[in-house]
C-alpha positions in Angstrom: 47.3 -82.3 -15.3 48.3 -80.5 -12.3 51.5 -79.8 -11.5 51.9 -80.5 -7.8 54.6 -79.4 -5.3 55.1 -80.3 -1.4 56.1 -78.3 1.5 57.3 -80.5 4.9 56.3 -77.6 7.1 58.1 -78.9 11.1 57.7 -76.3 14.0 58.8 -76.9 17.4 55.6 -79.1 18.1 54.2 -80.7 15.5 54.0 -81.2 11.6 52.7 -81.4 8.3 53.1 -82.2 4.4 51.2 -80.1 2.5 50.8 -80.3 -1.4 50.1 -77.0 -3.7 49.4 -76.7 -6.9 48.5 -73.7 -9.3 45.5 -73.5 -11.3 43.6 -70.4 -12.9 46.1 -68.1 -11.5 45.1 -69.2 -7.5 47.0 -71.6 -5.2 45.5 -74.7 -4.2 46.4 -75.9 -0.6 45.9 -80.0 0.3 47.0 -81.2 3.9 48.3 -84.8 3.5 49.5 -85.5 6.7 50.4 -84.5 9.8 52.5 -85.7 13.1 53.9 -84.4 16.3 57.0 -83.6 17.3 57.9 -82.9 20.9 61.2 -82.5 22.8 62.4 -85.6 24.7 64.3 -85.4 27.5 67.4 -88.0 27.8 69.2 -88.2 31.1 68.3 -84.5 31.7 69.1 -83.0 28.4 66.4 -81.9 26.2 66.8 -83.1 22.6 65.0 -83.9 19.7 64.6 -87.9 18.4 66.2 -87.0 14.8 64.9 -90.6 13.8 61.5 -90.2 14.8 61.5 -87.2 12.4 62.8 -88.2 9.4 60.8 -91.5 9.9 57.5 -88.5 9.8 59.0 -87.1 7.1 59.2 -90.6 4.6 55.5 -91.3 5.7 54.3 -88.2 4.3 56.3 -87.9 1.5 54.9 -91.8 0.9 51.1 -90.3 1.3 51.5 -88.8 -1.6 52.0 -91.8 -3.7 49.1 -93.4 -2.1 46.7 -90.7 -2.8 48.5 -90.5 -6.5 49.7 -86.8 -6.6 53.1 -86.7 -6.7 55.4 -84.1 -6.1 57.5 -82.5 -9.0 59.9 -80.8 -6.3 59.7 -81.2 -2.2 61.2 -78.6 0.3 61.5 -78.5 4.0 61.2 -75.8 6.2 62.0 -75.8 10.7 62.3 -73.8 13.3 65.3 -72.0 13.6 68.6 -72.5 15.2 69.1 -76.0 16.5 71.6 -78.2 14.2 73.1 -81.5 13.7 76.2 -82.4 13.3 78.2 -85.1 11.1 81.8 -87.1 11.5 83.8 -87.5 8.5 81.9 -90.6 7.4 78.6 -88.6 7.3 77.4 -90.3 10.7 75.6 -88.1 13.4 76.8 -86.9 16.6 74.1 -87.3 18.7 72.2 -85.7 20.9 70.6 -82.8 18.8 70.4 -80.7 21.4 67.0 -78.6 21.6 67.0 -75.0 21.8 64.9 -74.8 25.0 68.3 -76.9 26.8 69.8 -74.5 29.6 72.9 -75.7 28.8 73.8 -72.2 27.1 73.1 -70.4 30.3 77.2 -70.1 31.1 78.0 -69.9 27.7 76.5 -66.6 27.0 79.0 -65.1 29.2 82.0 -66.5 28.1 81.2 -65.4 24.7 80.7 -62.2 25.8 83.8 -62.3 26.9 85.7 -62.9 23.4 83.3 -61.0 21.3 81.0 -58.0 22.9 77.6 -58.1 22.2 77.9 -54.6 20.1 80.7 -56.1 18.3 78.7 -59.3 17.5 75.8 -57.3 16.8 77.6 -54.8 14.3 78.6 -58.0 12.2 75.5 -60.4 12.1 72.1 -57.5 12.8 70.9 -60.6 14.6 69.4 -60.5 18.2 71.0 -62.0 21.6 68.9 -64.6 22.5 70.5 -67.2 24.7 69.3 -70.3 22.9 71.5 -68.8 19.7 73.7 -71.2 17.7 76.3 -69.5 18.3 76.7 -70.6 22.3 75.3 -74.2 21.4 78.2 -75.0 19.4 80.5 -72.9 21.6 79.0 -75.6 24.4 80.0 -78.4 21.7 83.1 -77.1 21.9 83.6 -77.0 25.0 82.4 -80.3 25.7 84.9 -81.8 23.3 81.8 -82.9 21.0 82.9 -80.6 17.6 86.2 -82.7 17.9 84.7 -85.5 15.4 82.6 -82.8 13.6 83.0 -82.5 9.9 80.0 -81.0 8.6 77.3 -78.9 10.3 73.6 -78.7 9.3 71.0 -76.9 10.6 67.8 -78.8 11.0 66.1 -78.9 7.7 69.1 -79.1 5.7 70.2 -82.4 7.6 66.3 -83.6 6.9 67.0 -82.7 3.1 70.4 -84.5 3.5 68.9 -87.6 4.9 66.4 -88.1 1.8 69.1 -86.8 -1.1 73.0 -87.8 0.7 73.6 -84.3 -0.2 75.0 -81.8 1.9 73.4 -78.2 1.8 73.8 -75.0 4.1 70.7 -72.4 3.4 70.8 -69.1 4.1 67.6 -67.9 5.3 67.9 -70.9 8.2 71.9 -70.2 8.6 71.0 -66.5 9.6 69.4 -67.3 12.8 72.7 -68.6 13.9 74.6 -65.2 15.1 76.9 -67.3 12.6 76.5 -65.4 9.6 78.1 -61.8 8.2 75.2 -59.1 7.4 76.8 -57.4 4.8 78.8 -60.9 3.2 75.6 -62.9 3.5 78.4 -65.6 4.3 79.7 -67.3 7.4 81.7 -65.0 9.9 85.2 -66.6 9.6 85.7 -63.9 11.8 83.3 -65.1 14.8 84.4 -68.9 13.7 87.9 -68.3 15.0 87.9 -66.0 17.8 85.3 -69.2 18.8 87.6 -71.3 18.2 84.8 -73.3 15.8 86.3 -75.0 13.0 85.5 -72.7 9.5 85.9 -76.1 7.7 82.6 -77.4 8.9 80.7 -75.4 7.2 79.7 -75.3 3.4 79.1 -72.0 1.1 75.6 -70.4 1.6 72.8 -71.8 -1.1 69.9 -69.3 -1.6 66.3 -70.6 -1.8 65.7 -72.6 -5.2 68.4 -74.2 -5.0 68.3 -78.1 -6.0 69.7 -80.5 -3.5 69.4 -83.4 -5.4 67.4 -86.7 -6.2 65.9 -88.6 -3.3 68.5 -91.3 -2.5 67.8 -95.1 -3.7 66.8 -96.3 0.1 64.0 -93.5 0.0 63.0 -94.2 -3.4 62.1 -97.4 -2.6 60.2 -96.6 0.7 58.2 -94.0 -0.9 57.4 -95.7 -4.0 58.5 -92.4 -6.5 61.5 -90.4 -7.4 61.4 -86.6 -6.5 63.8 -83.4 -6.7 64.5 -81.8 -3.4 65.3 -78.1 -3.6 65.6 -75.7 -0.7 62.6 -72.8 -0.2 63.7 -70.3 2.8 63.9 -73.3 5.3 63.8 -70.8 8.1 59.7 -71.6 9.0 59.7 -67.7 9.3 61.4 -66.5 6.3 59.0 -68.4 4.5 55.8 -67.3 6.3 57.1 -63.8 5.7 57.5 -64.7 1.5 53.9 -65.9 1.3 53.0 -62.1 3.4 51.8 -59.4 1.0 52.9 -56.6 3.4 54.6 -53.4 2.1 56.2 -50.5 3.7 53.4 -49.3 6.2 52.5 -53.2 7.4 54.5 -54.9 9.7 53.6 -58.9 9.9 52.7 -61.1 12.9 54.0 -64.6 11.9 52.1 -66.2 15.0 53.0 -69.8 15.9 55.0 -71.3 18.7 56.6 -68.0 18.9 55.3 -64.2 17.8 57.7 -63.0 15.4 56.7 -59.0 14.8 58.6 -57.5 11.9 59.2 -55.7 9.4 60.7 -56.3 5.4 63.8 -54.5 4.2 66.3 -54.8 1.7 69.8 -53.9 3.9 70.4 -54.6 7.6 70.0 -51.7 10.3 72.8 -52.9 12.4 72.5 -49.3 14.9 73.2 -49.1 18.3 69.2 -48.1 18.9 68.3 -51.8 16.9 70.9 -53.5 19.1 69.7 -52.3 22.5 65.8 -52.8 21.6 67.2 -56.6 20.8 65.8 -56.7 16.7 67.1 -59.1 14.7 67.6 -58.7 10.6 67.1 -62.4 9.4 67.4 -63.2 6.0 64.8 -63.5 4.3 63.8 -64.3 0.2 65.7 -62.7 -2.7 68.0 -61.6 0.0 66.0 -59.5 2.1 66.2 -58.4 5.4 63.4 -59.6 8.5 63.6 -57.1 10.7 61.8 -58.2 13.7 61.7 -59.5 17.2 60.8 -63.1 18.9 57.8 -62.9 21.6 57.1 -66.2 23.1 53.9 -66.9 21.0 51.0 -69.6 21.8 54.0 -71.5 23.2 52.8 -69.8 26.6 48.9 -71.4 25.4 50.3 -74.7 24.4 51.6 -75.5 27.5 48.8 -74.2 29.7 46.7 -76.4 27.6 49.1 -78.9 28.5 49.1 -78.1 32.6 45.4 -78.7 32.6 45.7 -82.2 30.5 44.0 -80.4 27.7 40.5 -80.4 29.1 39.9 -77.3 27.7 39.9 -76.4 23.7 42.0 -73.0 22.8 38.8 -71.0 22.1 37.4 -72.7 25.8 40.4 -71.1 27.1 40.2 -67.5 25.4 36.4 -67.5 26.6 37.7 -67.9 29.8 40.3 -65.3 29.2 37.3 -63.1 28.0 35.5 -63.2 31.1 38.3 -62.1 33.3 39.2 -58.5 34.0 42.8 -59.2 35.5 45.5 -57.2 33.1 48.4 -57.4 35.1 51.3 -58.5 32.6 54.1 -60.3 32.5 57.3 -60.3 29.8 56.3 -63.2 27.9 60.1 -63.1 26.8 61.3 -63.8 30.6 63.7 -66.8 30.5 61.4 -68.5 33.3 58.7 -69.2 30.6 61.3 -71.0 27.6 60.3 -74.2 29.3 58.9 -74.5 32.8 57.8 -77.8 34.8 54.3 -76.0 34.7 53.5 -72.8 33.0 50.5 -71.8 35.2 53.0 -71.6 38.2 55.2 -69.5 36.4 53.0 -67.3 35.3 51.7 -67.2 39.1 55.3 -67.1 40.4 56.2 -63.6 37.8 53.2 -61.9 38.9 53.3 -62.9 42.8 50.0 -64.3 43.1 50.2 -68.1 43.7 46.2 -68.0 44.1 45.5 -66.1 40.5 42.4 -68.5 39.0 43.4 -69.8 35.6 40.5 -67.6 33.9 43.0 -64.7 35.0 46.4 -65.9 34.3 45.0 -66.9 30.5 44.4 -62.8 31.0 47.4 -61.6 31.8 48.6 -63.8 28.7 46.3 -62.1 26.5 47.0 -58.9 27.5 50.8 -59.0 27.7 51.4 -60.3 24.3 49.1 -57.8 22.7 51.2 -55.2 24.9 54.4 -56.5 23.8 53.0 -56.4 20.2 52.6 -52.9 20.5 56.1 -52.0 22.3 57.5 -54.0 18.8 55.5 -52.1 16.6 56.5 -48.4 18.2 59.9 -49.9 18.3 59.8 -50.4 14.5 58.4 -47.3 13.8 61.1 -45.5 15.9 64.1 -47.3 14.4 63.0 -47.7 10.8 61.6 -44.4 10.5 58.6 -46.1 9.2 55.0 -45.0 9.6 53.1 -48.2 10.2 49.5 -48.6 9.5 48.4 -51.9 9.7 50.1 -55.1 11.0 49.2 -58.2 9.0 48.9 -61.3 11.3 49.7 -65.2 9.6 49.7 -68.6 10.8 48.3 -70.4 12.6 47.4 -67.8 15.6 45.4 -65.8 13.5 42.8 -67.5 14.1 42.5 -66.4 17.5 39.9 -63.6 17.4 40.4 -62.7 20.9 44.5 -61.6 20.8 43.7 -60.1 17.5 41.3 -58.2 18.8 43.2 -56.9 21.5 46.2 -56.5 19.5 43.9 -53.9 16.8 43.2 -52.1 20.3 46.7 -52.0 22.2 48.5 -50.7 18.8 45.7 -48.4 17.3 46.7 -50.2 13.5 44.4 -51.8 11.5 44.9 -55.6 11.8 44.3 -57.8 9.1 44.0 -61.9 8.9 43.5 -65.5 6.6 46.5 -66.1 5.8 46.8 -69.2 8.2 48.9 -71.8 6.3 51.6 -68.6 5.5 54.3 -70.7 6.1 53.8 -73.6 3.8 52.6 -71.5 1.6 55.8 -69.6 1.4 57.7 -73.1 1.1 55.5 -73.6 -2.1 55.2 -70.4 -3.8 59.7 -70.5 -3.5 59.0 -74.1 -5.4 56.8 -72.4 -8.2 59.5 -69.3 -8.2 62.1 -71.6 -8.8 59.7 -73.9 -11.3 58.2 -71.8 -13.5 60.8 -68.7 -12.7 59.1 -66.1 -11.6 59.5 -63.3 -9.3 58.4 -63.1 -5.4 55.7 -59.9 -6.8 54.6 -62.3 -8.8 54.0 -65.1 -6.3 52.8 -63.0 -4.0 49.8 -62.1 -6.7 48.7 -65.5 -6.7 48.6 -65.2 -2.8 46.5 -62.1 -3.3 44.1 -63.7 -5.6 44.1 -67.0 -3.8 43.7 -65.8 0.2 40.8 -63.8 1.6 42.6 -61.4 3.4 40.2 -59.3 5.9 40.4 -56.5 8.1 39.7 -58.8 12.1 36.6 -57.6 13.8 
């Protein structure tokens, strides 16, 4: 009898319960269900419906009972930085505020102000982005909102806290934060004060494979079975990077919603050349270090899609890109693209051409994230003093042929790709580490044996 284990994968825009199990030393991957997820905006503010998703999450942890495989341990995994927090009787403050919110825009500056960037850089190896935890709760704090706060969770720990009452802080998730200490692994008490963000909020960091607890009595009986939570690297790309079988001349793509190009180590590089080429060193499994940058990813796709009502599929739209010759780029970082009214005007509006056909602004897409893959990988090379050879690209972005192609020709590496579920799969392989006890070589042999990993074309 198979022994099954399910990952709640959530990105920024949809997502999924997947169930894995191990059999004749290869993984086993089953898609249960699936759901969107989409900001909502609410009275200009963009948050996310915290109900909506736990109400997703119950429904597929209930599918699993209906299809009568159920789970021996369940773990969640999000996108980073956006939080919840709790009053003293547990209760949310709501609105969780999204990420893509502008209401950081001031904030930035004023933290500047207390702490300087090389400063804040020297104690968390984590890049200045201005979405970053760290000026979302300064804003709550500002805005009188942290006054009531008693406990602060970060968005798949307060998911794990609604099914198990338990209260959990992870440290793969915690490190997008600019909140955490590179060399303590803990929270900066430092940062907290200077902030003037109470410490107290804040529980000890708990490492992957860590149990959370039992699923409460209320979920129990919606879901029809009794389960163990534990936590995998809840970071969506610290667990996408565990499932990667890279090594020291491979730097990974993890290519979703965003394009996170990195590299693995085992200590920080917290130098002045890391800081000013804006790398961050994530944690990652068995306390490693992700050493990489964000690139806006098929975010800038997804909404195009969206512009033209979705009348054309993804690979209708990279034909289209295909037949164009236009390779003007933009910086697919630029704050103007973290959420526009329409992303085909701002592409148009960065590049000055209000007239560009949409065959030629899916182009300059094309072409500027393959570019900006290969500033990253120089970048890596030049800091780490690495020699990189071949850049291994996971999730679901793989599978387009055309950026992968154009990424093998912009950085002169060998790209290689089918590892398109990386992320769930790293949220399952943490559950068999933690299961069966076995090392992350180890689980990453299974992923060896179980993926067909091939050079693109």
């Amino acid at each position: 009898m198979n022994t099954y284990y399910l990952a709640i994968d959530i990105g920024a825009s949809s997502g999924r319960h997947i169930l894995g199990y191990v059999e004749d030393g290869k993984l086993h991957l089953e898609e249960i269900y699936r759901f969107e997820n989409n900001i909502k905006n609410e009275n200009g503010t963009l948050v996310w419906d915290v109900d909506s998703l736990f109400r997703e999450v119950k429904a597929g942890i209930a599918q699993c009972k209906k299809i009568g495989k159920l789970p021996k341990t369940i773990a969640i995994d999000t996108w980073g930085v956006d939080y919840v927090l709790l009053d003293e009787n547990k209760k949310e403050i709501l609105p969780a505020v999204s990420y893509r919110d502008s209401r950081t825009a001031e904030a930035v500056k004023e933290v500047n102000e207390i702490i300087s960037q090389a400063e804040l850089y020297s104690r968390t190896g984590i890049q200045k982005q201005i979405f970053n935890t760290i000026y979302q709760l300064y804003c709550d704090k500002k805005s009188g909102k942290l006054n009531n706060a008693k406990h602060f969770l970060m968005m798949p720990e307060y998911l794990s806290f609604r099914l198990t009452g338990e209260i959990r802080n992870e440290y793969t998730e915690a490190t997008t934060s600019n909140l955490v200490n590179a060399a303590s692994k803990q929270w900066d008490k430092y940062i907290l004060d200077a902030l003037g963000i109470p410490y107290e909020i804040f529980c000890p960091l708990s490492l992957p494979g860590t149990v959370v607890g039992g699923l409460t009595k209320q979920v129990k009986d919606e879901v029809g079975f009794d389960s163990k939570v534990i936590l995998c690297p809840s970071h969506d790309t610290a667990s996408a990077v565990a499932a990667c079988p890279i090594d020291d001349e491979s730097v990974y793509i993890s290519s979703g919603t965003w394009s996170l190009i990195g590299t693995e180590n085992t200590y920080p590089v917290l130098s002045e050349k890391a800081q000013r080429a804006n790398f961050a060193n994530e944690g990652g499994i068995e306390y490693h270090f992700r050493f990489l940058k964000n690139i806006m990813g098929m975010w800038l796709f997804q909404n195009i899609r969206r512009n033209i009502n979705k009348e054309l599929s993804y690979d209708e739209m990279m034909e289209l890109a295909k037949e164009s010759s236009f390779t003007e780029k933009i910086d697919p970082n630029d704050n103007s693209f973290l959420a526009p009214e329409n992303m085909i005007e701002a592409v148009r509006n960065y590049l000055g051409k209000p007239d560009l056909p949409l065959g030629d602004v899916l182009s300059s897409v094309y072409h500027s994230l393959a570019a900006s893959y290969k500033k990253a990988t120089e970048e890596i090379e030049d800091i780490s003093g690495k020699e990189i050879k071949a850049i291994h690209i996971v999730g679901g972005g793989s599978k387009d042929r055309y950026l992968n192609k154009l990424t093998a020709e912009y950085t002169g590496k060998k790209v290689f790709t089918g590892l398109m579920e990386a992320t769930a799969t790293g949220n399952i392989i943490s559950q068999i580490m933690s299961d069966k006890k076995i090392t992350l070589a180890e689980a990453r042999e299974i992923i060896k044996q179980t993926f067909d990993v091939k050079e693109a074309d």
